[in-house]
C-alpha positions in Angstrom: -81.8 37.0 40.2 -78.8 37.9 42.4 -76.0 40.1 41.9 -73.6 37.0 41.1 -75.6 36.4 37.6 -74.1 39.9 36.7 -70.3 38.8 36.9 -68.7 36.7 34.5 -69.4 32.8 34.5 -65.8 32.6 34.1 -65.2 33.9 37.3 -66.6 30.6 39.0 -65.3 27.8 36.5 -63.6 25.3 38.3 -59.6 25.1 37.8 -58.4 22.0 36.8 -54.8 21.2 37.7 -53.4 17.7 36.4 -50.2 16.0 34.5 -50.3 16.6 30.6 -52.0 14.8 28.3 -49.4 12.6 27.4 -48.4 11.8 30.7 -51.9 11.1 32.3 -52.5 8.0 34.0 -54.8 5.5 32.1 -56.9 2.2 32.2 -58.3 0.6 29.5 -59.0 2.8 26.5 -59.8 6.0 29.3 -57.6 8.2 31.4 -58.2 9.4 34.8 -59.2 13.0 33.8 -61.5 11.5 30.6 -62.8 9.2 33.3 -63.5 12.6 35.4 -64.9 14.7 32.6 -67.5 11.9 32.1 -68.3 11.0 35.7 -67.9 14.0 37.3 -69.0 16.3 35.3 -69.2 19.3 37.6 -66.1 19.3 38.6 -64.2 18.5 35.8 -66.2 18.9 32.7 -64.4 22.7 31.3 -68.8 23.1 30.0 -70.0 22.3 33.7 -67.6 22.7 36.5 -68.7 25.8 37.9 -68.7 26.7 41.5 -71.3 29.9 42.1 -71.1 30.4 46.0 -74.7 31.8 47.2 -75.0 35.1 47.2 -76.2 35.1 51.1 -72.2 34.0 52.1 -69.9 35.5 48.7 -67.4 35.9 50.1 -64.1 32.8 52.3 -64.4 34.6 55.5 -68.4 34.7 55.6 -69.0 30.8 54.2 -66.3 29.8 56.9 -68.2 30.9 59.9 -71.5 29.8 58.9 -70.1 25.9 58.4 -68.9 26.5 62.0 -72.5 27.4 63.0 -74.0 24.4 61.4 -71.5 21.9 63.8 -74.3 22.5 66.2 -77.4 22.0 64.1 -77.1 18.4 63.5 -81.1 18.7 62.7 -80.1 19.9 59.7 -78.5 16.5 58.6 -78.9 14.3 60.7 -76.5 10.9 61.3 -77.4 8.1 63.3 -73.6 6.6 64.1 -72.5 3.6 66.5 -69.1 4.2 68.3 -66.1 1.8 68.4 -63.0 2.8 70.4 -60.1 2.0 68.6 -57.2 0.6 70.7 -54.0 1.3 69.3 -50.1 -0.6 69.8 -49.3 1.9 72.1 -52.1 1.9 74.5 -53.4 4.7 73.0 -57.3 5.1 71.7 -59.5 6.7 69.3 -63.2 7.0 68.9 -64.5 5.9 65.1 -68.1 6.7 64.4 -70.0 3.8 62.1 -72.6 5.0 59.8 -74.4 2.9 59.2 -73.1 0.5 61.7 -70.9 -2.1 60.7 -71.8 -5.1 58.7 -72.2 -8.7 60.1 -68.9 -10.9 59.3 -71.3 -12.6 56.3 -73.5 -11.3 53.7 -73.9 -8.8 50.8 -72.8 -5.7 52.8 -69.4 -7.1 54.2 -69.0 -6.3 50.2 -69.6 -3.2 50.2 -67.2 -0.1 49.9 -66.0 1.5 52.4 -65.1 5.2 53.3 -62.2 6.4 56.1 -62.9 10.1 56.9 -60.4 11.7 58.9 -61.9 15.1 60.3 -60.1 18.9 60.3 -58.1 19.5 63.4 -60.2 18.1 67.1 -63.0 17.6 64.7 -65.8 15.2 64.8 -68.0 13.3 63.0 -70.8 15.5 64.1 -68.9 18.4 62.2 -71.4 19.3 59.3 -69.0 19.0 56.1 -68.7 15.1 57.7 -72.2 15.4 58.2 -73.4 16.5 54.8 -70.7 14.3 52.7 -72.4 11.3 54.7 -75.5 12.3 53.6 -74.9 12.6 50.0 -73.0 9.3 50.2 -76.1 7.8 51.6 -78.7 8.8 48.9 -76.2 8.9 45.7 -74.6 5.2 46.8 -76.6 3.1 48.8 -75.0 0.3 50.8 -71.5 2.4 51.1 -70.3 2.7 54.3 -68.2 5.2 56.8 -65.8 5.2 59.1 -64.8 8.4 60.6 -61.5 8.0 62.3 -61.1 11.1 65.2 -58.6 11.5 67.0 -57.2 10.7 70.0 -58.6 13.0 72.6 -61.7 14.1 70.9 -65.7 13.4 71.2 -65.5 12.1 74.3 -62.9 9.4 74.3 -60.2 10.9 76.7 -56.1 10.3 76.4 -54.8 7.2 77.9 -51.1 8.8 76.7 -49.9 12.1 76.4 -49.9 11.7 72.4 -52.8 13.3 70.6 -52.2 14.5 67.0 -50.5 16.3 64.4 -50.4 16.9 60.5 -47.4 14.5 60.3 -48.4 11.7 62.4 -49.6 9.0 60.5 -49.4 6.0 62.6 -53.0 6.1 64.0 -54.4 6.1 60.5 -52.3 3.6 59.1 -52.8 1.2 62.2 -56.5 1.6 61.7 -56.9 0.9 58.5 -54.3 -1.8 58.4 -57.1 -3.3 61.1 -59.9 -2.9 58.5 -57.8 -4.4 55.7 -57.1 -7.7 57.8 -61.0 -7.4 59.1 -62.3 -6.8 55.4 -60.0 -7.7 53.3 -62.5 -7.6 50.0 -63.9 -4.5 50.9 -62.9 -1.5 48.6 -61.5 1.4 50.5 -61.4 4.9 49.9 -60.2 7.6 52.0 -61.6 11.6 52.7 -59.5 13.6 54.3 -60.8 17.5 55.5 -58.3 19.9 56.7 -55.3 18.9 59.1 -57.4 15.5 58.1 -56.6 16.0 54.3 -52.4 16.6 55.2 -52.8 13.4 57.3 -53.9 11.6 55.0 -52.1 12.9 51.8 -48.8 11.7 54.1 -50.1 8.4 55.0 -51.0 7.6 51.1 -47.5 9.1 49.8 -45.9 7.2 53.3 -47.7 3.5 51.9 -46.7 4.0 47.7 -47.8 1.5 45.6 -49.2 -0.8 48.5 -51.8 1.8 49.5 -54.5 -0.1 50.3 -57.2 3.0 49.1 -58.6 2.8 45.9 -58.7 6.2 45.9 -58.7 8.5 48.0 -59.7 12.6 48.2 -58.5 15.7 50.0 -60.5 19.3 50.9 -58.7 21.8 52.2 -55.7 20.6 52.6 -52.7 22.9 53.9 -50.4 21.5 52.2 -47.5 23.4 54.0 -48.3 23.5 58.1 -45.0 25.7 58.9 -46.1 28.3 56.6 -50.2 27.8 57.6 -49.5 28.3 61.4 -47.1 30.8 60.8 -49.7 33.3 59.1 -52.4 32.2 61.7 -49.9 33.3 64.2 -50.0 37.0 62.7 -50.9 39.2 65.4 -54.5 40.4 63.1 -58.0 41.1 64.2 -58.5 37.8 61.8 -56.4 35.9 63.8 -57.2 36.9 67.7 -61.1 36.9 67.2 -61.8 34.2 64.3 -59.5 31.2 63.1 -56.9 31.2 65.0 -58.4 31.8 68.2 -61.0 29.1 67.9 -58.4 26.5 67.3 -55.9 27.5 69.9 -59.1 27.2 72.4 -60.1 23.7 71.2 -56.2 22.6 71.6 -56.6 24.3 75.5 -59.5 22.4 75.9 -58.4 19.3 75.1 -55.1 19.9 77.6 -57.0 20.9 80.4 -59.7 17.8 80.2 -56.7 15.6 80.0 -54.5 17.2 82.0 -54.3 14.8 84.8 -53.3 12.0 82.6 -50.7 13.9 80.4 -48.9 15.0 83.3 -48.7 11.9 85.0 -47.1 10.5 81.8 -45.2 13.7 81.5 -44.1 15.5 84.5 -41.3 17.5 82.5 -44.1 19.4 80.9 -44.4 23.4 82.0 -48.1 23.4 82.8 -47.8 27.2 83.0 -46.4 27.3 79.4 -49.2 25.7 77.8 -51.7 27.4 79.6 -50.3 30.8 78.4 -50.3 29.5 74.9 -51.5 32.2 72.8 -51.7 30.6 69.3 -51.2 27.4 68.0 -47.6 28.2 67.4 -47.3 28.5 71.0 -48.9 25.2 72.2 -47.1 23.5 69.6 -44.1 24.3 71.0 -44.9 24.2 74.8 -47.1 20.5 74.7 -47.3 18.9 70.9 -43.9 19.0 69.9 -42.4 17.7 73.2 -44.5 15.0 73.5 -44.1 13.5 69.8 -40.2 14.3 70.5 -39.5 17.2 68.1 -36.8 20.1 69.7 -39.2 23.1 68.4 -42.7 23.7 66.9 -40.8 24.6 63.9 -39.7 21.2 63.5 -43.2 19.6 64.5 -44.5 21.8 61.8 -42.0 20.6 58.9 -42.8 16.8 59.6 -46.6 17.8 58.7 -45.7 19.0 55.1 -47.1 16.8 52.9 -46.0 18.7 49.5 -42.8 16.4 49.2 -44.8 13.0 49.9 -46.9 14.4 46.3 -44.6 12.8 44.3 -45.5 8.9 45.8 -48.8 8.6 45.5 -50.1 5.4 43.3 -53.3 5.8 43.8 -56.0 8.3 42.0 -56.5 11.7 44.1 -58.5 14.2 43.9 -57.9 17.5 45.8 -60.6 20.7 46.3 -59.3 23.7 47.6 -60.5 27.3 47.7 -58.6 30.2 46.7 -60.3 32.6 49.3 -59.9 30.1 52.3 -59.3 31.9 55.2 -57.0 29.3 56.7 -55.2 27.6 53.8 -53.9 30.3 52.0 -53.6 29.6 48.0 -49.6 29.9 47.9 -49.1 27.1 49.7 -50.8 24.6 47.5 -48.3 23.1 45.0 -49.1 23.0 41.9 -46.1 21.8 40.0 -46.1 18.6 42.0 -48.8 17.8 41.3 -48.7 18.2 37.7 -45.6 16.1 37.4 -47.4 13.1 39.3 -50.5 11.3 36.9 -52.1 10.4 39.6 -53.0 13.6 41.0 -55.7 16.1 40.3 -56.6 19.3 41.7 -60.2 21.3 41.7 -59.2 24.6 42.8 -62.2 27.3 43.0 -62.3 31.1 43.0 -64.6 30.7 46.4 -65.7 28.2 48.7 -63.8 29.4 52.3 -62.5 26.3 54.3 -64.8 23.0 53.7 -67.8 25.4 53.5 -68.9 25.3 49.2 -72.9 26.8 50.5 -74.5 27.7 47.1 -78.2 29.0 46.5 -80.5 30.7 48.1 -81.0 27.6 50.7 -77.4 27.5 51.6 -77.3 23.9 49.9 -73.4 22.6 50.0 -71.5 22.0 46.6 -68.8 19.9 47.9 -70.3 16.5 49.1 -71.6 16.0 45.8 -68.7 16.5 44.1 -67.0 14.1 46.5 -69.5 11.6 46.0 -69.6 11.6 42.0 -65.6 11.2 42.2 -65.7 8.4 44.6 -68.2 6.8 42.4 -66.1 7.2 39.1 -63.2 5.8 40.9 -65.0 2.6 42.3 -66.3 2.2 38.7 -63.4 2.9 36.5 
């Protein structure tokens, strides 16, 4: 017995946020959130949708950092992935990790659904929540496959244009999986989107309406709001310069200076010195990412990656998971009246959990790729 089983079981129910009764979206004689209650029962079952964090890592700060320790422990969950480079209209490329591998152009897996994750900020498909959600997929729905889309500049494919990412660019996603619709076009798809992945994705679905080609599709950790998000990681804290913040704004550096010979050859106007010196992300936003998409500030950049006003378009079911004590996504950015006002919309939001982390018991087991799993599942049934 820990100390948690002392506290209040209300304390780790899982909030459900959805449209009212009689506006709910329905098939058949069931609605989405009857269809949820039934098939995924731990996350939206009021009786069983309970998130008890492990009493090891209580607290959004503490889960965080040990999911960043688990990136390099891929032991622990081990993925056996075959790489495609993706060439994009533009010249541009991406690396997109197969597991397992993808099917022959005939028989009974070409069938088979088919997941697009698109990783956090310069993540991977090495990362452990991609890890683990793979792993879960694997044992709970045999035969379903994954493709995680990275992007461009990351696990080892290098730029071949100054372009990289940000939360409003959507293009690279849609171009992909417009390529897997013409490739397999009687292949279910669903989409998983972590982190800066989640706003990507939450735009691209809003962006395509009712011709979404996802069946569903599911966000963790999403920012929701990117101007206010960097703006409070740019908050001079001990938070800030030593944790989060600082981690990022080093991956971003990275990724400049291995590509640094090709970006400035493409882009000569850039101030080297300026990005160099960049502090936070704010900073390297405006000095490199928000020149080369063509925005005047980081500001701007920033308000093109909001994908709070692109709520109201989404036609397909979505499910989003977010934590009230992640340290990255703060809770007041996550809007919950539009999502409400659109039926097909629903949001699990937890009391813990930190960013993408969900560890629970004493082994450190995580919470979320199950919950993931069961909703994907209920969606390619229902």
């Amino acid at each position: 017995m820990s100390y948690l089983s002392l506290l209040p079981k209300s304390l780790f129910s899982v909030r459900l946020v959805h449209a009212p009764p009689d506006k709910q979206l329905q098939r058949g004689d069931r609605t989405l959130i009857e269809q949820l209650k039934e098939k995924c029962p731990t996350l939206a079952d009021p009786a069983k949708a309970f998130y008890v964090p492990s009493w090891v890592l209580p607290q959004g700060d503490i889960q965080t950092i040990y999911l960043y320790t688990q990136h390099y422990k891929p032991a622990g969950c081990p993925i056996v992935y075959e790489r495609q480079v993706f060439e994009f209209s533009d010249g541009g490329r991406a690396a997109v990790d197969w597991s397992p591998p993808p099917p022959p152009h005939s028989g009974k897996a070409a069938g088979a659904p088919l997941v697009v994750l698109v990783p956090g900020i310069g993540g991977t498909s090495h990362d452990y929540y991609a890890r683990s959600f793979i792993c879960c997929l694997a044992k709970s729905l045999p035969g379903c496959r994954v493709a995680v889309l990275q992007s461009r500049g990351c696990n080892g494919v290098s730029l071949v244009t100054p372009k990289a990412f940000h939360g409003g660019h959507t293009d690279d996603l849609r171009e992909f999986v417009a390529h897997l619709r013409k490739q397999m076009p009687d292949v279910p798809l669903v989409g998983v989107g972590f982190s800066l992945g989640a706003t990507i994705l939450t735009k691209y679905v809003g962006e395509e309406g009712a011709m979404c080609p996802f069946v569903a599709a599911a966000s963790v950790g999403n920012p929701f709001d990117i101007d206010v998000t960097v703006s409070n990681m740019c908050v001079p804290s001990l938070r800030n310069r030593y944790l989060y913040a600082a981690a990022l704004n080093r991956s971003l550096l990275s990724l400049f200076a291995i590509n640094e010979k090709v970006i400035m050859a493409c882009r000569p106007d850039l101030d080297v010195d300026a990005i160099r010196a960049s502090r936070n992300i704010g900073e390297f936003n405006e000095a490199f990412t928000a020149k080369v998409f063509g925005f005047a500030t980081a500001r701007e950049l920033h308000q093109n990656g909001n994908c709070a006003s692109d709520l109201q378009n989404v036609q397909i079911p979505m499910l989003f998971v977010n934590a009230a004590d992640d340290p990255m996504c703060c809770k007041q950015t996550v809007p919950f009246s539009e999502i409400e006002a659109n039926p097909h919309l629903v949001l699990a939001l937890t009391r813990f959990g930190g960013h993408l982390a969900y560890f629970e018991g004493s082994r450190l087991t995580p919470w979320l790729p199950r919950q993931l799993v069961q909703f994907i599942a209920a969606m390619l049934e229902w």
